[in-house]
N, C-alpha and C positions, 0 to 999 in steps of 0.2 A: 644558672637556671633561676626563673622569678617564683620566689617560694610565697606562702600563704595561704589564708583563706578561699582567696579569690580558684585558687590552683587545683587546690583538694578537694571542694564542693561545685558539681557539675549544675550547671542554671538550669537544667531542665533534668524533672526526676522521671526515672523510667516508670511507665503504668504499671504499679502495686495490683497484681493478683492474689487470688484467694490464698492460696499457699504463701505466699510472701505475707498477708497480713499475719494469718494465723501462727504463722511462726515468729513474726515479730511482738506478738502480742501473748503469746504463751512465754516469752522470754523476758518481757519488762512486767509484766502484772500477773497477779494471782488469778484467771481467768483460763477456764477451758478452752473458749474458742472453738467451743464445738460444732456451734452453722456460722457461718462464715459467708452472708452476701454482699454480690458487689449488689450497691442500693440508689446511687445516682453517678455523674458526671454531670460538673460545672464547669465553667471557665476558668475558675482557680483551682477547684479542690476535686478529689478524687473520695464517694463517701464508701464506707462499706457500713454492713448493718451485723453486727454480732450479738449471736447467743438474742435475738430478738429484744437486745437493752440497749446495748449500746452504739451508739452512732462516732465512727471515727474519720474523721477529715483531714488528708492527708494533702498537704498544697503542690500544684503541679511543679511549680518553678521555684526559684530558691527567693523571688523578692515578695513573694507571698508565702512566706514563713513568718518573719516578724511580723504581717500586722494579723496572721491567726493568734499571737502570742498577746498582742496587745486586745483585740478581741475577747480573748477569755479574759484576763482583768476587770474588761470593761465592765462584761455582762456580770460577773459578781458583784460587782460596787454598784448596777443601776438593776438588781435583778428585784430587789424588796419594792421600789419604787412603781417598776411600770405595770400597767392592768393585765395584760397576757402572759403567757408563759414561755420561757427562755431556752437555749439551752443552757444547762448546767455542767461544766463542764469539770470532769472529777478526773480525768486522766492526761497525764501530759506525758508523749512519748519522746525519745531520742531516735537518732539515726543509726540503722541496724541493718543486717539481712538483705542487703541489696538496696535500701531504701534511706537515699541522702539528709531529709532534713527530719527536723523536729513536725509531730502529729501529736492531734489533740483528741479526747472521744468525750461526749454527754451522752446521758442518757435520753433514749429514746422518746419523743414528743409524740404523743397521738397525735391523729388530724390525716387529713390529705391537703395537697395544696388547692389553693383558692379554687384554681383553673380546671379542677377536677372534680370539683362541689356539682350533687345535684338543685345547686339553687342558682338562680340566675342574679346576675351584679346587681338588676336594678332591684329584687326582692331583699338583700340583704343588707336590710337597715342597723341591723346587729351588728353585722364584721363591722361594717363602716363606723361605728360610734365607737367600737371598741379600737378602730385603727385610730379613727383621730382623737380620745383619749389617750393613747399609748403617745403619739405623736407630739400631742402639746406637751408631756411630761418627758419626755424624750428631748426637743428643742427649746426645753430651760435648763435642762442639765449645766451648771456654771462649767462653762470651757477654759478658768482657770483649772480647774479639776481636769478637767479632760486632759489638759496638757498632760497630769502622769500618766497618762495609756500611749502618749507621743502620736497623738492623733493627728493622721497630715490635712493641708491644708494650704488649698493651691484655686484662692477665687478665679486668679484668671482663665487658669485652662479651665474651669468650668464655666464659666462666660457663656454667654446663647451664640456669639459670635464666633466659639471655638466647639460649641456642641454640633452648627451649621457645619462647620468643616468637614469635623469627622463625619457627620453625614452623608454630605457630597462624598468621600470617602466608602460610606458603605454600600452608597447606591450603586455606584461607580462596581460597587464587585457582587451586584445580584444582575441574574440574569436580567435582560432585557425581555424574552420569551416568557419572563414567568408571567407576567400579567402587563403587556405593550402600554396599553393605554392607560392606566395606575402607574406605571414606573414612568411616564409623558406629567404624570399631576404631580409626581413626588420632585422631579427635578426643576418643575415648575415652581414649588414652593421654593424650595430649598434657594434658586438662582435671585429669587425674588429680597433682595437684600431690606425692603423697607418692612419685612415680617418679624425682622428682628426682634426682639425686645430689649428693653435698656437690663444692665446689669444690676444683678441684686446690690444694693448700695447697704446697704444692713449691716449688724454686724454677722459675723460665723458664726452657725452655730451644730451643735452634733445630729448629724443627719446619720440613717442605717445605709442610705448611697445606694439602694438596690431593692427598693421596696417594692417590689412585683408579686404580681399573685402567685408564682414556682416559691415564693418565701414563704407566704402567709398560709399558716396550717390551717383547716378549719373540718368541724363535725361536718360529717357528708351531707346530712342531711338536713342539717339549720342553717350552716355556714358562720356560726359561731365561733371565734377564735380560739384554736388551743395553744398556739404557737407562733409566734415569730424567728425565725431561724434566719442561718446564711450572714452573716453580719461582717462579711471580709469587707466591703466597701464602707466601714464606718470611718468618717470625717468628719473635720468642720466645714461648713459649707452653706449655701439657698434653702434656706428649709423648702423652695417648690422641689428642690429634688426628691422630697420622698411622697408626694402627691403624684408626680407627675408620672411615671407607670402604672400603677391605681388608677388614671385616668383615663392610660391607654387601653385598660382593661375594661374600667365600670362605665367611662364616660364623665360629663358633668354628673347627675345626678349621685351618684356615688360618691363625689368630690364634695359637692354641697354640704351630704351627710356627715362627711367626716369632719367638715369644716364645725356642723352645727353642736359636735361633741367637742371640738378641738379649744384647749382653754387657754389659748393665747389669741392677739390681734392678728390677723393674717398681715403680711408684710405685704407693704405696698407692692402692685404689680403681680403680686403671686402667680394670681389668673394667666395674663400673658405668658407668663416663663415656665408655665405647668403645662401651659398647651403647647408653647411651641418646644420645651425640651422632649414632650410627649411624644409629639409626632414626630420628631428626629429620633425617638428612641424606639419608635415603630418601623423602621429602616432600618436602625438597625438591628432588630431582632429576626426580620426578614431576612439578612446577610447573614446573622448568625444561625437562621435556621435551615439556609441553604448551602452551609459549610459543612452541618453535619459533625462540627467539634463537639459535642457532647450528644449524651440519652436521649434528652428533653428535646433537640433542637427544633424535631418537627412541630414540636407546643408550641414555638418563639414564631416560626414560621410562619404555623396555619395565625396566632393571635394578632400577631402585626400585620400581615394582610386583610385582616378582618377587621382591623380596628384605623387602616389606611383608607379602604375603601368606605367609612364612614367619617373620616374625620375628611376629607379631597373631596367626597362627593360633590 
């Protein structure tokens, strides 16, 4: 019989209920765990909210364990550094109680997400200087250093000519009925091979991989940043990767702003590769919100149809 790692840890963890946390967390740490919410679902992680401090993040699959582990490193070592606030993570769990891999918890970030702010993208001149401040100090970070968080890094599958694929991909599994003549513009684009952009030629460098307004915390009512969160997709990588959902959210204008706080050169081509991995990433939030794999989906859903039919118009 083939013994090992591979053998004894299942690739996919069973969905962590309340009772399964709370007993895994009264058993590794001095804490009550007396309220006990489940508080989101992502595509990687499973969060719960405890005792209203603590936020714990449990990864659904076992190859997103290591880079929650490299994640918390990170954010310690660039936490003094960036303009927003982090999370901080002070708990590191093992595998217990029904529950296969290693989980991580910070405390609690005030805020709501972007997407949830009563301030509208093109009024918040705020978030946006605070995002591209954080951003420029974020994509100098020496990616010598980076190397000890074992940050991956993989230019070509991020390529605009491999971001088009998956797209054609995701289009390919949203209904046709949901919007006929929108899903007629989106495969229009996508088939349209001269929209391409050329590839980022730069060097890598550490991108958050997933900078979307479900990340970005902010006060309800200014749209002021309290938080950056969600940091599983941190790479080296385009720095338009972390513009270009920001895009798909605020538009140009929004983009501008962050540019006009961001204290580095923007790399050549930015522009192009922010719009078009934008709008491939507006397909597929469409797919994933018509999947229904997580809480949120219907936020990915309604925001990428809304941000399709202004960008195809």
């Amino acid at each position: 019989m083939e013994s090992g790692f591979s053998q004894r840890v299942p690739a996919v963890a069973p969905a962590p209920t309340v009772e399964m946390v709370r007993g895994l967390v009264r058993a590794q740490f001095p804490l009550e765990a007396t309220c006990v919410q489940h508080l989101a679902e992502g595509g990687q992680h499973w969060m719960f909210l405890l005792d209203h401090e603590w936020v714990f993040r449990f990864p659904k699959v076992r190859s997103d364990e290591l880079p929650l582990l490299h994640e918390v490193g990170f954010l310690a070592d660039v936490a003094r550094s960036l303009a927003v606030g982090l999370p901080e993570y002070h708990l590191l769990g093992v595998p217990g109680g029904g529950y296969p891999y290693r989980f991580a918890a910070y405390r609690w970030l005030p805020g709501v997400p972007a997407w949830e702010a009563q301030v509208a993208p093109a009024a918040c001149g705020t978030m946006a200087a605070q995002l591209g401040r954080t951003l420029g100090i974020l994509h100098a970070y020496d990616p010598d250093r980076a190397g000890e968080f074992s940050l991956w890094c993989d230019m070509e599958r991020r390529a605009p000519a491999h971001t088009r694929l998956r797209a054609l991909k995701d289009l390919a599994a949203i209904p046709v009925s949901l919007d006929e003549q929108l899903y007629q513009r989106c495969l229009s684009f996508l088939q349209d091979e001269s929209r391409v952009p050329d590839a980022y030629a730069g060097a890598p460098c550490v991108v958050h991989g997933d900078l979307q307004p479900g990340h970005v915390l902010v006060a309800p009512d200014t749209g002021a940043v309290t938080g950056v969160i969600d940091w599983g997709c941190l790479q080296l990588a385009d720095p338009a990767m972390d513009f270009a959902l920001l895009w798909v959210w605020g538009g140009d204008g929004f983009v501008e702003a962050m540019l006009e706080a961001y204290t580095l050169s923007p790399a050549p081509g930015l522009w192009d590769r922010l719009r078009y991995r934008g709008t491939c990433a507006a397909i597929e939030w469409v797919r994933f919100g018509c999947s229904g794999e997580a809480s949120s989906s219907h936020l990915y859903r309604e925001a990428g149809l809304t941000a399709l039919r202004r960008i195809l118009a």
